[in-house]
C-alpha positions as CSV (number, residue, x, y, z in Angstrom):
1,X,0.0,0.0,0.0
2,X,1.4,3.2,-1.0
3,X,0.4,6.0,1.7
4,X,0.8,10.1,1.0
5,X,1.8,12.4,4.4
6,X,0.9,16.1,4.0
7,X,2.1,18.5,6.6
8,X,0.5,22.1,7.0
9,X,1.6,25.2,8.8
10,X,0.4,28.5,9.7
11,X,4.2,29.9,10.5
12,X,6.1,26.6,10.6
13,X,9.6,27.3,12.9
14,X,9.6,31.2,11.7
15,X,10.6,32.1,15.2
16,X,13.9,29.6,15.3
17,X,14.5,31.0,12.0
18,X,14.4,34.4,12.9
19,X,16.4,33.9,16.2
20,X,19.1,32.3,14.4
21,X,19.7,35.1,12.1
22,X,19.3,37.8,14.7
23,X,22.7,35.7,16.2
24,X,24.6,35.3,13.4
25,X,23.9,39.5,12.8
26,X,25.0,39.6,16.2
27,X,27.8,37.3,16.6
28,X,28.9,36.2,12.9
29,X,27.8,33.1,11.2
30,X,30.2,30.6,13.5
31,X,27.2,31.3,16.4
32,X,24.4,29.7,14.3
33,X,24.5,25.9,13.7
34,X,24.2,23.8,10.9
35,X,21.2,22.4,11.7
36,X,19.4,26.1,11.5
37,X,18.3,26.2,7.8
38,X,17.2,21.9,7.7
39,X,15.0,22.3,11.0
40,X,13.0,25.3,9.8
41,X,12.4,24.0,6.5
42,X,8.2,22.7,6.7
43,X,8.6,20.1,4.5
44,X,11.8,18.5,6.3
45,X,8.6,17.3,9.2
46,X,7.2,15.5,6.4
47,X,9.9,14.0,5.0
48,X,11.1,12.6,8.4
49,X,7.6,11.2,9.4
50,X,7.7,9.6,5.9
51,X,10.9,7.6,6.0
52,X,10.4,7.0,9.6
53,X,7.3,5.2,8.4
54,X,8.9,3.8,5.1
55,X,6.3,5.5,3.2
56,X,5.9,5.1,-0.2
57,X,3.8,8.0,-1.6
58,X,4.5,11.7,-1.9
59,X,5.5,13.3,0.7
60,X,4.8,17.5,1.0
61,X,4.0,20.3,3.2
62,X,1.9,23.2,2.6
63,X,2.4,26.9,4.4
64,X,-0.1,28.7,3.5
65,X,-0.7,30.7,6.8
66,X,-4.4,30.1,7.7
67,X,-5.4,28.7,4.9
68,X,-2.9,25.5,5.1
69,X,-5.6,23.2,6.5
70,X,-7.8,23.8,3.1
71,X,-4.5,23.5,0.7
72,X,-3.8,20.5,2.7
73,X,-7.5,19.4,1.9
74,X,-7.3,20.7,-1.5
75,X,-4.7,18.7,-2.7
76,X,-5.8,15.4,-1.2
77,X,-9.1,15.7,-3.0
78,X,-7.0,16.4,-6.2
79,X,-4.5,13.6,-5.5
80,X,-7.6,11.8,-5.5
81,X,-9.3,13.2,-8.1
82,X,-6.4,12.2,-10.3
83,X,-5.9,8.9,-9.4
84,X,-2.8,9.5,-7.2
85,X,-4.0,8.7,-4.3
C-alpha cells in the first residue's frame, strides 16, 4: 500500500528561524548551527515522518498561513481526483 503524508503550517519554525539570524547578525555566522536552515524548512517534518514510516507515496507540506488546513485538503481531493492517491 502506498500512503501520501501532507504537513501544514500557519508559520512553521519562523521564530527559530528568525532567532538564528538575529545571532549570526549579532555574533557572525560561526554562532548559528548547521542544523538552523534543515529544522526550519516545513517540509523536512514530512519527509522525516515519511521515512520513519517507510512511506511510499508523496511526501509534501503546505504553508499557506491560515489557509494551510484547506490547501492540505485541497490537494488530497486532487490527488484523488487524479488517481494519485
Amino acid at each position: 500500500m502506498i500512503l501520501s503524508l501532507g504537513s501544514s503550517s500557519s508559520r512553521g519554525m519562523t521564530g527559530f528561524l528568525e532567532e538564528a539570524h538575529a545571532r549570526m547578525l549579532e555574533r557572525g555566522p560561526g554562532s548559528v548551527q548547521a542544523r538552523s536552515s534543515p529544522v526550519t524548512t516545513l517540509g523536512h517534518l514530512a519527509g522525516a515522518v515519511a521515512a520513519r514510516h517507510a512511506l511510499e507515496g508523496p511526501s509534501l507540506a503546505v504553508s499557506g498561513t491560515c489557509a494551510s488546513g484547506s490547501h492540505a485538503i485541497g490537494l488530497a481531493f486532487q490527488q484523488i481526483a487524479l488517481g494519485q492517491a
